[in-house]
C-alpha positions in Angstrom: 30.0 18.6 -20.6 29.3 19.5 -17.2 31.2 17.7 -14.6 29.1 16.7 -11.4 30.7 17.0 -7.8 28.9 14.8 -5.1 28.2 17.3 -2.3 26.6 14.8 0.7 25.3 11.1 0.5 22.2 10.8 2.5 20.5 7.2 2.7 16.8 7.7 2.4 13.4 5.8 2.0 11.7 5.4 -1.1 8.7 7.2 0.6 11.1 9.9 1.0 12.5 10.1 -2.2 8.9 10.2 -3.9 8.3 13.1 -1.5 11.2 14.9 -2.9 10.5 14.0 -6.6 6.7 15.4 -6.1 7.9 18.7 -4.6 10.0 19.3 -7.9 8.2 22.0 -8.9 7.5 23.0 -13.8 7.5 20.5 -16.3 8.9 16.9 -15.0 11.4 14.8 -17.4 9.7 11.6 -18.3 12.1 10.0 -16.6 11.3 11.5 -13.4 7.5 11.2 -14.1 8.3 7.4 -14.9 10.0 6.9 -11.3 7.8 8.5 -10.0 5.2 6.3 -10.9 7.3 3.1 -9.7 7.8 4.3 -6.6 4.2 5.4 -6.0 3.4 2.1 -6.6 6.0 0.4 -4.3 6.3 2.4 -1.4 4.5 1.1 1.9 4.8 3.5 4.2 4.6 7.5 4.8 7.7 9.4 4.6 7.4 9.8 8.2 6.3 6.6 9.1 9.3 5.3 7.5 11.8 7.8 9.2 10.2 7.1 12.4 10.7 3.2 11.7 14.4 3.8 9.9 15.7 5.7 13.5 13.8 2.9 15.4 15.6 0.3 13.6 19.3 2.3 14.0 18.7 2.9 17.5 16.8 -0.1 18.7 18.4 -2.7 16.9 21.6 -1.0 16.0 21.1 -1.6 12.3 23.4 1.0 10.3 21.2 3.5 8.6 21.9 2.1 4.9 20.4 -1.7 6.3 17.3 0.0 8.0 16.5 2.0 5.0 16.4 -1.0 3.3 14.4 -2.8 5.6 12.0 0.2 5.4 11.6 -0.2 1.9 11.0 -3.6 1.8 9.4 -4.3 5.5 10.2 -8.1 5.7 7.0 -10.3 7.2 9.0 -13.1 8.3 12.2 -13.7 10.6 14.0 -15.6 7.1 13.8 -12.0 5.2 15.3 -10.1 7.9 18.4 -12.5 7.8 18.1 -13.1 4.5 18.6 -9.2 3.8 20.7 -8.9 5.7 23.0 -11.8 5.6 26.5 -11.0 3.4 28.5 -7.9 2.5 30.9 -7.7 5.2 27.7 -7.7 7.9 28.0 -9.6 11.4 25.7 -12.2 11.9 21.9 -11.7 12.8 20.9 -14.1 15.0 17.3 -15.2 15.4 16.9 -13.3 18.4 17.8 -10.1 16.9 15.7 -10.9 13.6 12.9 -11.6 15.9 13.6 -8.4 17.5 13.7 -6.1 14.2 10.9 -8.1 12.8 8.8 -7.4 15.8 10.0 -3.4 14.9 8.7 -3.7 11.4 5.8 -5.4 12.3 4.8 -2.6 14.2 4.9 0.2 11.6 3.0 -1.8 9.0 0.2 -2.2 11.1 0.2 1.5 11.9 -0.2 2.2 8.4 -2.3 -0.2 7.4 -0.3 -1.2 5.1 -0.5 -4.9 3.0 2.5 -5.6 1.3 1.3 -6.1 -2.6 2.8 -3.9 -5.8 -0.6 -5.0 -7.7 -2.4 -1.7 -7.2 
């Protein structure tokens, strides 16, 4: 059995992470093909777009990287999603003010891209 070391943990989008799992180049397990898939479906945004909106989101609203990937992933529509995401686990509290503030953030990215939030493509 070969025993796996973790090297670096790196927090990225799911557009990011199909970007990486379509540059893998020869013959793809199914079980890459098969999240691949998924997050073709699912993903909202570019891989840029979604940096771009992750380091707006750290530096603007002074999110931690792990909770604006998230929010990239999932780019809440209302003020109740952004609290609700990111209510819990040891977070400090998100007022409406600063939900208002990231949602206004978010906002911003989906209309550059277009982008309606549905998984039924």
């Amino acid at each position: 059995m070969m025993v796996r070391k973790k090297i670096e943990e790196k927090y990225i989008t799911n557009a990011e992470a199909l970007k990486e799992l379509e540059s893998i180049q020869g013959e793809k397990s199914p079980f890459i093909r098969s999240v691949g898939e998924y997050i073709r479906d699912t993903t909202l945004l570019s891989a840029d777009a979604s940096r771009a909106l992750v380091e707006e989101l750290a530096a603007e609203a002074n999110l931690t990287e792990k909770d604006a990937v998230m929010l990239a992933n999932v780019l809440p529509r209302e003020v109740a999603e952004v609290k609700s995401l990111l209510s819990g686990g040891g977070r400090p509290f998100v007022t409406n003010e600063q939900a208002e503030k990231i949602g206004s953030i978010v906002s911003k990215y989906r209309k550059k891209e277009g982008s309606s939030q549905t998984t039924d493509k």
